[in-house]
LONU-184840 format. One record per residue (C-alpha): x, y, z; residue in one letter. Coordinates in pm, whole numbers, padded with zeros to 5 digits, always signed. Example, Ala and Ser with C-alpha at 12.3 -4.5 7.8 and 13.67 -1.06 7.14 Angstrom:
<pts>
+01230-00450+00780a/+01367-00106+00714s/
</pts>
This chain:
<pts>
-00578+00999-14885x/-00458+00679-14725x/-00376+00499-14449x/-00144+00604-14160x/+00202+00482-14142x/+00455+00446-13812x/+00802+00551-13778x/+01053+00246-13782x/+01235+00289-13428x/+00949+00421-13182x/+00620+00339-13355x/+00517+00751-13405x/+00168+00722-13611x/+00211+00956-13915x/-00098+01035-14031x/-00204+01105-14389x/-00308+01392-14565x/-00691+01464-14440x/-00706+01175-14201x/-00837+01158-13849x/-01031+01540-13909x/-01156+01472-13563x/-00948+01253-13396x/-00592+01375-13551x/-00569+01539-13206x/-00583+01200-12989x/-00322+01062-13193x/-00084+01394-13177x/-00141+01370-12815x/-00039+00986-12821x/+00248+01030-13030x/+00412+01333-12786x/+00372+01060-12527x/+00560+00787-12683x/+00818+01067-12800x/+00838+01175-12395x/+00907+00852-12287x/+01118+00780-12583x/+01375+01073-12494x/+01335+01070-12110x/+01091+00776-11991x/+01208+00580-11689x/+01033+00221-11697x/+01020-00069-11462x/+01002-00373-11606x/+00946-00653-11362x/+01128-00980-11463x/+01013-01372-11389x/+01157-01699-11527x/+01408-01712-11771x/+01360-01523-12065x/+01102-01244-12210x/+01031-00993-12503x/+01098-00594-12461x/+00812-00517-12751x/+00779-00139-12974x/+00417-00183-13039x/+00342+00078-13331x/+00065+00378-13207x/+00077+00215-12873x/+00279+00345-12525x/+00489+00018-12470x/+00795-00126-12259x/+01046-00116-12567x/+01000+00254-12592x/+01187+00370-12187x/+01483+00523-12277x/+01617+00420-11946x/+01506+00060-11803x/+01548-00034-11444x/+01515-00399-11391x/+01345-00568-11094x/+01083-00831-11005x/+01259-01196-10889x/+01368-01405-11212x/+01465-01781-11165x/+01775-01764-11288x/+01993-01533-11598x/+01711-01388-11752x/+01753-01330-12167x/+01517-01022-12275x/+01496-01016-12671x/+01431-00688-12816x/+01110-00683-13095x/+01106-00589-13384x/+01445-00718-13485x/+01482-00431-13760x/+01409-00134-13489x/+01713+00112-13397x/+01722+00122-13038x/+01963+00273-12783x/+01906+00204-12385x/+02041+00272-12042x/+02010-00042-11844x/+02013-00044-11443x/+01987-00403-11336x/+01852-00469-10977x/+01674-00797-11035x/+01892-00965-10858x/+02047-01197-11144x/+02245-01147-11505x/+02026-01018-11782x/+02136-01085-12165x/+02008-00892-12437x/+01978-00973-12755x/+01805-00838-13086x/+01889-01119-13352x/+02170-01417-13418x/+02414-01178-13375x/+02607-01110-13053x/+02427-01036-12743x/+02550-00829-12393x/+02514-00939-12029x/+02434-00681-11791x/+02533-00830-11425x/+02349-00762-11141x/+02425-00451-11005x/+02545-00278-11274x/+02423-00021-11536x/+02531-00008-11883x/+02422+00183-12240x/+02360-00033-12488x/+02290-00029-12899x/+02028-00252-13097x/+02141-00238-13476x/+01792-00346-13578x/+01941-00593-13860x/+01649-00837-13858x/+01763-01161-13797x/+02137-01131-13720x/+02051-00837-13538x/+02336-00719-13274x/+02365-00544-12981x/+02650-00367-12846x/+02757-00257-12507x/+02886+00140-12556x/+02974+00195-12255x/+03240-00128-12304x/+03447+00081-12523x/+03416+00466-12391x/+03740+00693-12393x/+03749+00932-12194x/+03991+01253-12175x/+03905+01390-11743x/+03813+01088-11554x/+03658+01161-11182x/+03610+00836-11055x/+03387+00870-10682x/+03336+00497-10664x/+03389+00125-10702x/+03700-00032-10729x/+04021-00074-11006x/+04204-00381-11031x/+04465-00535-11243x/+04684-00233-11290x/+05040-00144-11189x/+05108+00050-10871x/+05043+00427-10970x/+05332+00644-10926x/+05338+00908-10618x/+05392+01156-10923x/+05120+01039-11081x/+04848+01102-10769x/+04949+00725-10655x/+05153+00552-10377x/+05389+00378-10602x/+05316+00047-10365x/+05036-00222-10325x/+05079-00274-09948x/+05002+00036-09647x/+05312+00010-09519x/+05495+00083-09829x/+05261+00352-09932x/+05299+00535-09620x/+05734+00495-09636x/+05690+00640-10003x/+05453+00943-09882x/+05674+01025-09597x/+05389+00927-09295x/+05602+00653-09126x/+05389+00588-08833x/+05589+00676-08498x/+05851+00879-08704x/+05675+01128-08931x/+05310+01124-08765x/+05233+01049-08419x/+05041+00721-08341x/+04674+00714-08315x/+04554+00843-07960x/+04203+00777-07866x/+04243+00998-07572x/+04334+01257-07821x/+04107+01211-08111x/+03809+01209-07828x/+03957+01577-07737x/+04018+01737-08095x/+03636+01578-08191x/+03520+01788-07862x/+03632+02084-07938x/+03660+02372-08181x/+04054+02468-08168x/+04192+02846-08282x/+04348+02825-08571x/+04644+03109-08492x/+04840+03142-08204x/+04725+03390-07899x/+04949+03680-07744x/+05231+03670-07487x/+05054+03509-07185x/+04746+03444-07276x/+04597+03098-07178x/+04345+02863-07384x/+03989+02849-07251x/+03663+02688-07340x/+03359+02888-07419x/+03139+02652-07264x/+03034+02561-07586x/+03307+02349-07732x/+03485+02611-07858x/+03873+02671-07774x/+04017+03031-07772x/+04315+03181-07597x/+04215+03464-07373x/+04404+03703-07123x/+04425+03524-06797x/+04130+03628-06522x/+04193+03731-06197x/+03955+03456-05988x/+03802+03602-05662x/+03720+03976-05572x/+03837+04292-05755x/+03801+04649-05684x/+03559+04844-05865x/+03450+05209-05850x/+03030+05195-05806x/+02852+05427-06003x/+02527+05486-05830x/+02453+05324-05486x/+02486+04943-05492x/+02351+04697-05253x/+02477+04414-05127x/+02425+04136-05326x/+02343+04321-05628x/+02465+04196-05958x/+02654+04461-06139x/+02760+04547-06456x/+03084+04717-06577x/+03046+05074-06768x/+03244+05185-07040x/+03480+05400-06803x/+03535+05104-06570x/+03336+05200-06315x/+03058+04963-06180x/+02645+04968-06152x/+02357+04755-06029x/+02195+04604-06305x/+01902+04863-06411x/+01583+04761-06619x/+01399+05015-06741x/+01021+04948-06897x/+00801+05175-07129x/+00449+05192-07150x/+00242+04998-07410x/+00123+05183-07690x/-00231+05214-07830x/-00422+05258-08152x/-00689+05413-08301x/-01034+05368-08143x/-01248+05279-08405x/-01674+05164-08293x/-01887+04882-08446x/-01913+04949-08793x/-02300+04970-08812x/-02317+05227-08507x/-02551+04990-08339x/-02622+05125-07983x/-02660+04826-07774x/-03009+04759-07541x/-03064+04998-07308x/-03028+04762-07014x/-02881+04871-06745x/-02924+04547-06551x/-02778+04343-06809x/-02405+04553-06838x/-02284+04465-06514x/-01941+04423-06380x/-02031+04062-06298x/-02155+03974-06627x/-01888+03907-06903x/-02088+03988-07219x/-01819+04007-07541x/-01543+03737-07557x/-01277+03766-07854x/-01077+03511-08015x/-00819+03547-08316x/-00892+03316-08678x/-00559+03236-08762x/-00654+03098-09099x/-00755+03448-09195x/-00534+03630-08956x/-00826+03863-08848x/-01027+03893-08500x/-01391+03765-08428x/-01627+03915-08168x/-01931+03785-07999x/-02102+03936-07732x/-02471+03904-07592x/-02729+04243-07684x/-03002+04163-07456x/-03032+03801-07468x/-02909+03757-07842x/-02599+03633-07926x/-02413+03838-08195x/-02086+03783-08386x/-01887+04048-08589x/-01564+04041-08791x/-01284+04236-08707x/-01006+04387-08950x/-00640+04454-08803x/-00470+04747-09022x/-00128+04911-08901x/-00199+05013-08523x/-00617+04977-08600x/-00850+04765-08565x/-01206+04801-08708x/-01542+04569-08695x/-01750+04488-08924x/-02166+04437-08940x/-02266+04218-08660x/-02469+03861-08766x/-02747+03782-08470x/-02695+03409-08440x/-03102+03377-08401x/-03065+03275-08024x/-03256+03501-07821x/-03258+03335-07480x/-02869+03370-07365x/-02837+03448-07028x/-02690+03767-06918x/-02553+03641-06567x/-02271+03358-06634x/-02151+03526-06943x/-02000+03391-07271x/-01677+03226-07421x/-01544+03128-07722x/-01232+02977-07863x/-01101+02865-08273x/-01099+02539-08456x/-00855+02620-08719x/-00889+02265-08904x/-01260+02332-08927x/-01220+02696-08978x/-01498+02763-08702x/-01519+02928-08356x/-01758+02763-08077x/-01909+02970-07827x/-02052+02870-07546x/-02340+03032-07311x/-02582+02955-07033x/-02967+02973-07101x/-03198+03213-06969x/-03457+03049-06888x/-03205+02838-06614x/-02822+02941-06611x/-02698+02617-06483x/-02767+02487-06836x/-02504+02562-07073x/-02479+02516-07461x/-02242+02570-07757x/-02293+02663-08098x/-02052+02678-08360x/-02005+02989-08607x/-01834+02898-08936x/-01583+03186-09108x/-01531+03219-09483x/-01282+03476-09564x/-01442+03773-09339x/-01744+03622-09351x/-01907+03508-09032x/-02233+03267-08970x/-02421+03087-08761x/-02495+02708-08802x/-02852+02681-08609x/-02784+02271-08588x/-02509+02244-08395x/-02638+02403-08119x/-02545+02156-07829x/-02616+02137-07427x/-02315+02027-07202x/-02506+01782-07079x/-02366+01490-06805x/-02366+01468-06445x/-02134+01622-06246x/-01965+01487-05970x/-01904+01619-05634x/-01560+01631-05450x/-01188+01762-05445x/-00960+01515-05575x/-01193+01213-05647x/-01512+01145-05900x/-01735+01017-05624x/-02037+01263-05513x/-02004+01442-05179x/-02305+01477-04919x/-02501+01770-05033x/-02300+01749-05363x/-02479+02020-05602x/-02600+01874-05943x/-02508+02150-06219x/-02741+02052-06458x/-03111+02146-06461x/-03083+02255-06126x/-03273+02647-05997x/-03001+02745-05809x/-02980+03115-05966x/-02745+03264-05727x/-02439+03095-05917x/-02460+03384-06135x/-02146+03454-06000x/-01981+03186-06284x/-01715+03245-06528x/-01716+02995-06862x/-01430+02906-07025x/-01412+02698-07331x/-01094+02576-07535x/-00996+02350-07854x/-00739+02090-07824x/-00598+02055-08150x/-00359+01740-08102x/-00678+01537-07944x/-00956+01728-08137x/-01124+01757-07859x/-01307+02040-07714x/-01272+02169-07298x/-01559+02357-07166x/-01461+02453-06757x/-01700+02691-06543x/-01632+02811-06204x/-01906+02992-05957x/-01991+03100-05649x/-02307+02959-05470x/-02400+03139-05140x/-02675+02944-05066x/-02410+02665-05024x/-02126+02861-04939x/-01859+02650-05168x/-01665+02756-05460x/-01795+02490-05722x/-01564+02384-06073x/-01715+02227-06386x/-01590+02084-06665x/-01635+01895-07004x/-01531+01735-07262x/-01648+01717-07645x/-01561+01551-07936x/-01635+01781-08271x/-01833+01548-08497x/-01873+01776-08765x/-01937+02145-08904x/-02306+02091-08932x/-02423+01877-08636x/-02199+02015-08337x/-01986+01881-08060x/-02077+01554-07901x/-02011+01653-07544x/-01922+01333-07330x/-01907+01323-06940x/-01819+01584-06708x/-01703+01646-06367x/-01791+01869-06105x/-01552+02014-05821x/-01636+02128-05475x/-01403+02287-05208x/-01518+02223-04903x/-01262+02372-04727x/-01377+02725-04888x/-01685+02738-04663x/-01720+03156-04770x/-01570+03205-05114x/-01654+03532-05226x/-01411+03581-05565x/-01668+03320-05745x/-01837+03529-05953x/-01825+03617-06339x/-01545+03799-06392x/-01437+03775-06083x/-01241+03397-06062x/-01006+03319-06435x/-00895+03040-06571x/-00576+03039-06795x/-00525+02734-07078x/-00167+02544-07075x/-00141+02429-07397x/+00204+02225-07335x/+00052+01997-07082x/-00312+02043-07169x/-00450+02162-06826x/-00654+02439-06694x/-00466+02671-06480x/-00721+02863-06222x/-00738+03143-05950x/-01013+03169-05690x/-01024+03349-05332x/-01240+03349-05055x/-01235+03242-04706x/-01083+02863-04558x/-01268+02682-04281x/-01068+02894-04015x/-01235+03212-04236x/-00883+03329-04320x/-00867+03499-04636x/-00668+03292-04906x/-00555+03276-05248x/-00522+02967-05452x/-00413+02839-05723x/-00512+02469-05876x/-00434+02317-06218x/-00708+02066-06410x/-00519+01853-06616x/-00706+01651-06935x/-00786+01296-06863x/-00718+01191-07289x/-00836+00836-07179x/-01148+00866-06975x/-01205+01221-07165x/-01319+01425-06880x/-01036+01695-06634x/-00899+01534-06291x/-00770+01731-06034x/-00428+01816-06012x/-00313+01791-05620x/-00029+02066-05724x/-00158+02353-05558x/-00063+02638-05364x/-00196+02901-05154x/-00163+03188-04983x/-00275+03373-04678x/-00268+03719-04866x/-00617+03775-05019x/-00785+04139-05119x/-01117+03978-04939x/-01433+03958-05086x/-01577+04064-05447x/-01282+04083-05609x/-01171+04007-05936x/-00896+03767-06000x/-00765+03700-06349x/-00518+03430-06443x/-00257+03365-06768x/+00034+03112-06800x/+00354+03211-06935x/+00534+02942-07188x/+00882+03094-07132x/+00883+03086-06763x/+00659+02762-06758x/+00443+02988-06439x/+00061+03078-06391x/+00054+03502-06297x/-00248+03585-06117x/-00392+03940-06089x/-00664+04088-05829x/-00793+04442-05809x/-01055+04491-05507x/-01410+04649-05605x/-01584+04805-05299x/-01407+05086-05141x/-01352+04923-04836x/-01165+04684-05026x/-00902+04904-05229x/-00579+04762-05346x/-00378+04559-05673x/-00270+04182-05561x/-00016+03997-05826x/+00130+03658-05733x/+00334+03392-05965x/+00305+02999-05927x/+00591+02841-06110x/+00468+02489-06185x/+00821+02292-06210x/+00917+02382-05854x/+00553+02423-05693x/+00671+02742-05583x/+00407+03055-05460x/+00534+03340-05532x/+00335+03634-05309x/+00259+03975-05358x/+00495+04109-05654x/+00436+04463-05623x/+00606+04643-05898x/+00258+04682-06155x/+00263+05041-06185x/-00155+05026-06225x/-00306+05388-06104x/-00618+05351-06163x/-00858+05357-05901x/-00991+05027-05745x/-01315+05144-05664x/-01617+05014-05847x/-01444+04801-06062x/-01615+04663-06348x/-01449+04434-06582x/-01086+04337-06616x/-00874+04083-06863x/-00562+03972-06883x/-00365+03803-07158x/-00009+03675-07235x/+00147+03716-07560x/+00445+03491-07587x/+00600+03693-07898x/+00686+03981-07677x/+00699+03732-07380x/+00489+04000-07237x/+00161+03959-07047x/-00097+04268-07079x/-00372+04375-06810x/-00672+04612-06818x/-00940+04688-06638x/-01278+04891-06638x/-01383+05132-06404x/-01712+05302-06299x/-01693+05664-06365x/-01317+05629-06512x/-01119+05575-06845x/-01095+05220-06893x/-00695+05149-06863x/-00389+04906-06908x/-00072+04796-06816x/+00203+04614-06972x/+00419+04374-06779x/+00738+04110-06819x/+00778+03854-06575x/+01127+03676-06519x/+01007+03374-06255x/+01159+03537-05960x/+00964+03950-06021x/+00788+04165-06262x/+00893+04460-06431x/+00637+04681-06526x/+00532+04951-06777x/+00304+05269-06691x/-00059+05288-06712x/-00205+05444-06976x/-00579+05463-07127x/-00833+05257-07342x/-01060+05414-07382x/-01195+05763-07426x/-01458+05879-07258x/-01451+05897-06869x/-01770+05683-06767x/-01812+05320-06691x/-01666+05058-06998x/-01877+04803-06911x/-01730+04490-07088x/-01367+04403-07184x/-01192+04140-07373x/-00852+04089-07483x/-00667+03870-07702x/-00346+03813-07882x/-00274+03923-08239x/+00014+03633-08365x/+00023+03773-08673x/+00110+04121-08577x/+00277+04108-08266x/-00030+04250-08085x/-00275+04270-07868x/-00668+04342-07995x/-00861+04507-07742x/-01288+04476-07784x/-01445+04685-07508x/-01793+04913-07474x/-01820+05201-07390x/-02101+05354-07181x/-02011+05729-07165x/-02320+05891-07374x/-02661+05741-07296x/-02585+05409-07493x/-02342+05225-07516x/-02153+05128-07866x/-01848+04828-07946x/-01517+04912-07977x/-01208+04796-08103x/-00856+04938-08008x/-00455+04794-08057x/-00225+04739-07821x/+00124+04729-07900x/+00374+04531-07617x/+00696+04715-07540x/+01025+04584-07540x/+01242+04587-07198x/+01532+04821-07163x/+01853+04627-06938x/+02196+04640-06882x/+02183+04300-06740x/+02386+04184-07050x/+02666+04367-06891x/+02704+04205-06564x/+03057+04108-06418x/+03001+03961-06084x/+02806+04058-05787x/+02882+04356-05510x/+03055+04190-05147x/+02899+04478-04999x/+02708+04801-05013x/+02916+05050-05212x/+02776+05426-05203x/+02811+05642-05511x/+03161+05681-05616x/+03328+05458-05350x/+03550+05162-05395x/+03436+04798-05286x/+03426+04462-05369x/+03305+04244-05645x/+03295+03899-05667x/+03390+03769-06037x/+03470+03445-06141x/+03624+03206-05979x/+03522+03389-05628x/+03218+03296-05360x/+02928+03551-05323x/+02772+03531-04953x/+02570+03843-04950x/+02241+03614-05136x/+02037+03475-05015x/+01728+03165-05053x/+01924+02968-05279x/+01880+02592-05353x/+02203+02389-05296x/+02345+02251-05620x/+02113+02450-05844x/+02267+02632-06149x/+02167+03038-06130x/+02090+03283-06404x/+02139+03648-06461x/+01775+03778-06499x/+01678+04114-06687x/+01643+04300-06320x/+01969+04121-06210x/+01816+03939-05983x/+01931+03590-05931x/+01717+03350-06098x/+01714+02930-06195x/+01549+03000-06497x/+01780+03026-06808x/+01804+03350-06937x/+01936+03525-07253x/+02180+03745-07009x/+02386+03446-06898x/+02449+03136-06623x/+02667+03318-06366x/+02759+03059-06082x/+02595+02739-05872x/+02429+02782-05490x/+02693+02585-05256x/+02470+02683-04999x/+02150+02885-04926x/+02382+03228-04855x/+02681+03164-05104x/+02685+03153-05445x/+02991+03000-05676x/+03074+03226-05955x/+03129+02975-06189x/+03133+03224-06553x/+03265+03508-06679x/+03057+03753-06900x/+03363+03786-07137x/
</pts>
């Protein structure tokens, strides 16, 4: 045995017969590494000065082993790199971006220059010490040359037969091509070239008579010339005037028709564990929400809490096909959660943990959070970061300074404001957390706001909550839709606000509806109040309960009220579309059967998939029920009602939430119909709309009965059978037909050139 030896060109240890019995593998790896970056090694080499050395150390990674070698760094001046050892073979690809010429040389013999900016292969003979390089790439023939760059001088004019112009001038090459400017092409036009940039032209000519036409999209097409104005049509059905209509496939004419089908429901499927809940009558009350649900969208499944007595419990639900089924609850060990205010949670998905939030029993103005962590479909409680929104809030409508009387949330006995509904949401672009609760004080007579703000500090210590800021409206001096349940906040995610719904009385004891936004003040972290609100004289009175949910697609709050004494009976639904502060009153198409009376619970949610919003409510001694509903910024269009859940007795609690992962809608509800009452979990699945709105032609001049002849307006042609339009504003075909200034799928149809008359500006070719 003896000593290892290296390979002449790259330095490659060879070792020995029965050397390196331990180590043999350190070298192997070693020599794999100089072979790597000896076939396909890229290496930097930074130059300085003058002149340096481009070594092959043998058994040792070094510069003279790159196969290619990109120059940099900032040398003084041409920079002469000698290659070591002078008898090594070497071949390299050179990229030179250091800014001056580099020479390389191996030996006396001749050396290459590699200019700046410019690559080149080049050979080291390795002949000691007349060594010479050679540039390869000096003397390269080449058969197919495709040449996508840089520049050719010092040859003779290539002939036009050749792929040349025969000339060394513009002018002559275009007189040899046959493009004489002015007599074989046209000049350039920058009128022109602006117009063929535009647009997308046909490429084959149209038919006898046919004109070009724009698209409205920068596309050019010839199409058979329109008649502008009014044409006859045939109706099929009655038509009103003013109706948008579409044309059937026999020619005949019909007001746009939208049709809706009911929502669809899964399988019912109870609490895994079959745990009855306390039998408590006092504490499952329709005033009292006692389950919230939220969706994990790390692990695409939905989580449950909800209070048993005065514990707090959280269970794992699993969405299969049209199911949805929930797992073994986990008591979070806190045994003092108040049944009145009730409970919310919401999902930090870049902590992977939900925070719910409660009120304490021993005073419900206090509130707290605590933060349950989620592995896979495993749920827990974190005992330390249980956290009290603490902070003092403020009286007054519109300002942060305290009102006379002002009532201080915190700590305070007040235990009529029962009538309280928390809401708590994570904003993920600020990391910040919103906690907002709304209730009803009689003793005071005011309808009273709070809110929060937290910063998550971590997953083990909880939220730091920061100031807060309370709310009065003084000009509610009876609100009765205060309580739990009853008022409903919905979260705006695009502007970060809080969108709510309350009712009650105003000072003149006039029933009213309103609507207010909070909006997140990012630098002083607490909610201000947003002056854009609107109102309404139409409310269903006292002890009613309102929900709220925005819609993305029509940028709009929709707010819901079902009455709950008998006296009381009857469905309210109102829009407020936030760009145009407008208040839309009672839109009466929510085909909801059930009965008003002794209402319990009720939820409603918008899933932005479907562009659908779903609403459901519980009633005492009834199926609990739903209805599915679209809402196109001017009306709704709604589906049937159809049931929940199964047995016909009071379902107590309710909670809904969407399912992004499945298009859906996870229902948690109880169920009190035996003598206890169990958890369960159902699907709902949001129909699609059925219209003929994409259809429409123009709109009716007149009423047309069944089968007569009248008038449509089509393009070109001025509709004054509308009515409330906005001057100047561009209108929409909407799924009912209805007129709207939202954008739709179905088409722009014409501008408002006065509050009666509408310009058909587009056809529905």
């Amino acid at each position: 045995m003896g000593a290892s030896t290296y390979t002449q060109n790259t330095g490659i240890e060879k070792i020995d017969n029965g050397e390196q019995s331990t180590t043999w593998g350190t070298t192997t790896n070693l020599n794999f590494d100089i072979i790597d970056r000896a076939a396909s090694g890229v290496g930097a080499i930074t130059l300085s000065g003058t002149s340096s050395n481009l070594s092959t150390t043998d058994g040792t990674l070094s510069d003279g082993m790159y196969k290619l070698l990109v120059l940099g760094g900032s040398p003084s001046g041409t920079h002469t790199i000698t290659v070591l050892p002078n008898t090594a073979d070497k071949v390299y690809i050179v990229k030179n971006s250091s800014g001056q010429s580099v020479i390389f040389t191996q030996g006396s013999g001749a050396s290459i220059t590699v200019p700046n900016g410019t690559s080149k292969i080049i050979s080291c003979d390795g002949g000691g010490t007349g060594a010479i390089v050679t540039d390869i790439t000096g003397s390269l023939s080449f058969s197919d040359v495709s040449i996508t760059g840089g520049s050719i001088t010092g040859i003779t004019d290539l002939a036009v037969a050749d792929g040349g112009t025969g000339a060394s001038t513009a002018s002559a090459a275009r007189t040899n091509l046959g493009l004489v400017i002015g007599t074989d092409v046209l000049a350039y036009d920058a009128n022109l070239q602006a117009f063929v940039a535009a647009f997308t032209l046909p490429t084959s000519d149209g038919t006898a008579n046919q004109v070009l036409s724009t698209n409205g999209s920068a596309t050019l097409e010839f199409l058979d010339q329109r008649v502008a104005g009014s044409t006859t049509f045939t109706a099929s059905g009655a038509i009103a005037a003013g109706n948008t209509v579409v044309l059937n496939t026999n020619g005949t004419v019909s007001a746009v028709t939208q049709s809706d089908a009911a929502a669809t429901v899964g399988a019912v499927n109870a609490e895994s564990t079959s745990t009855n809940w306390t039998s408590d009558s006092s504490g499952l009350y329709w005033y009292r929400s006692r389950i919230c649900v939220d969706y994990d969208t790390t692990n695409n499944q939905p989580i449950l809490f909800y209070v048993d007595g005065n514990t707090l419990y959280g269970v794992v639900g699993a969405v299969s096909g049209t199911g949805v089924t929930w797992g073994t609850p986990v008591s979070s060990g806190i045994t003092n959660v108040s049944k009145y205010p009730g409970i919310d949670t919401c999902f930090d998905s870049s902590r992977n943990q939900f925070y719910v939030c409660y009120a304490n029993s021993s005073s419900v103005n206090d509130f707290y959070t605590i933060q349950a962590n989620i592995s896979g479909s495993t749920l827990s409680f974190v005992t330390g970061t249980v956290k009290q929104i603490t902070g003092t809030f403020l009286g007054g409508s519109d300002d942060d300074t305290p009102d006379s009387g002002a009532y201080w949330f915190n700590g305070g006995n007040n235990t009529d404001n029962y009538r309280g509904s928390p809401s708590i949401v994570y904003d993920a672009t600020n990391d910040r957390l919103g906690f907002l609760y709304t209730a009803y004080m009689s003793s005071l007579s005011i309808y009273c706001l709070a809110s929060g703000f937290a910063v998550p500090v971590s997953t083990t210590a909880g939220p730091n909550w920061g100031s807060n800021l309370f709310l009065d409206f003084t000009n509610y001096t009876t609100v009765y839709a205060g309580g739990v349940g009853w008022s409903n906040t919905a979260y705006n995610s695009s502007a970060n606000a809080w969108g709510v719904i309350l009712g009650g009385k105003n000072s003149s004891n006039v029933n009213q509806t309103k609507f207010i936004q909070l909006a997140m003040d990012m630098t002083n972290a607490r909610f201000f109040y947003n002056a854009n609100t609107s109102d309404t004289s139409e409310s269903p009175g006292r002890s009613s309960i309102y929900k709220c949910a925005y819609s993305n697609a029509q940028n709009a709050y929709i707010g819901v009220a079902s009455t709950v004494p008998s006296s009381e009976t009857g469905l309210y639904v109102w829009g407020w579309k936030l760009a145009s502060s407008t208040f839309q009153t009672t839109l009466s198409n929510l085909n909801f059967t059930a009965n008003n009376q002794g209402l319990d619970q009720a939820a409603l949610v918008y899933d932005s998939t479907s562009d659908r919003f779903i609403y459901a409510s519980t009633f005492n001694g009834a199926t609990q029920k739903l209805v599915s509903f679209s809402y196109n910024g001017t009306d709704i269009t709604s589906g049937s009602t159809v049931g929940l859940s199964t047995a016909a007795d009071s379902g107590l609690q309710l909670s809904l939430i969407v399912d992004p992962d499945n298009n859906k809608v996870v229902a948690a509800f109880t169920d009190s119909g035996a003598s206890t009452t169990n958890l369960y979990g159902r699907m709902i699945i949001p129909p699609a709309i059925t219209t003929t709105a994409s259809n429409w032609i123009g709109v009716a001049e007149a009423a047309i009965s069944d089968g007569a002849a009248g008038l449509v307006t089509i393009l070109g042609g001025v509709n004054d059978q509308v009515t409330s339009l906005s001057i100047g504003t561009v209108y929409y075909v909407s799924s009912t037909g209805a007129l709207s200034s939202s954008s739709s799928t179905y088409g722009k149809i014409g501008k408002a050139i006065s509050a009666t008359k509408l310009l058909i500006t587009e056809g529905n070719a």
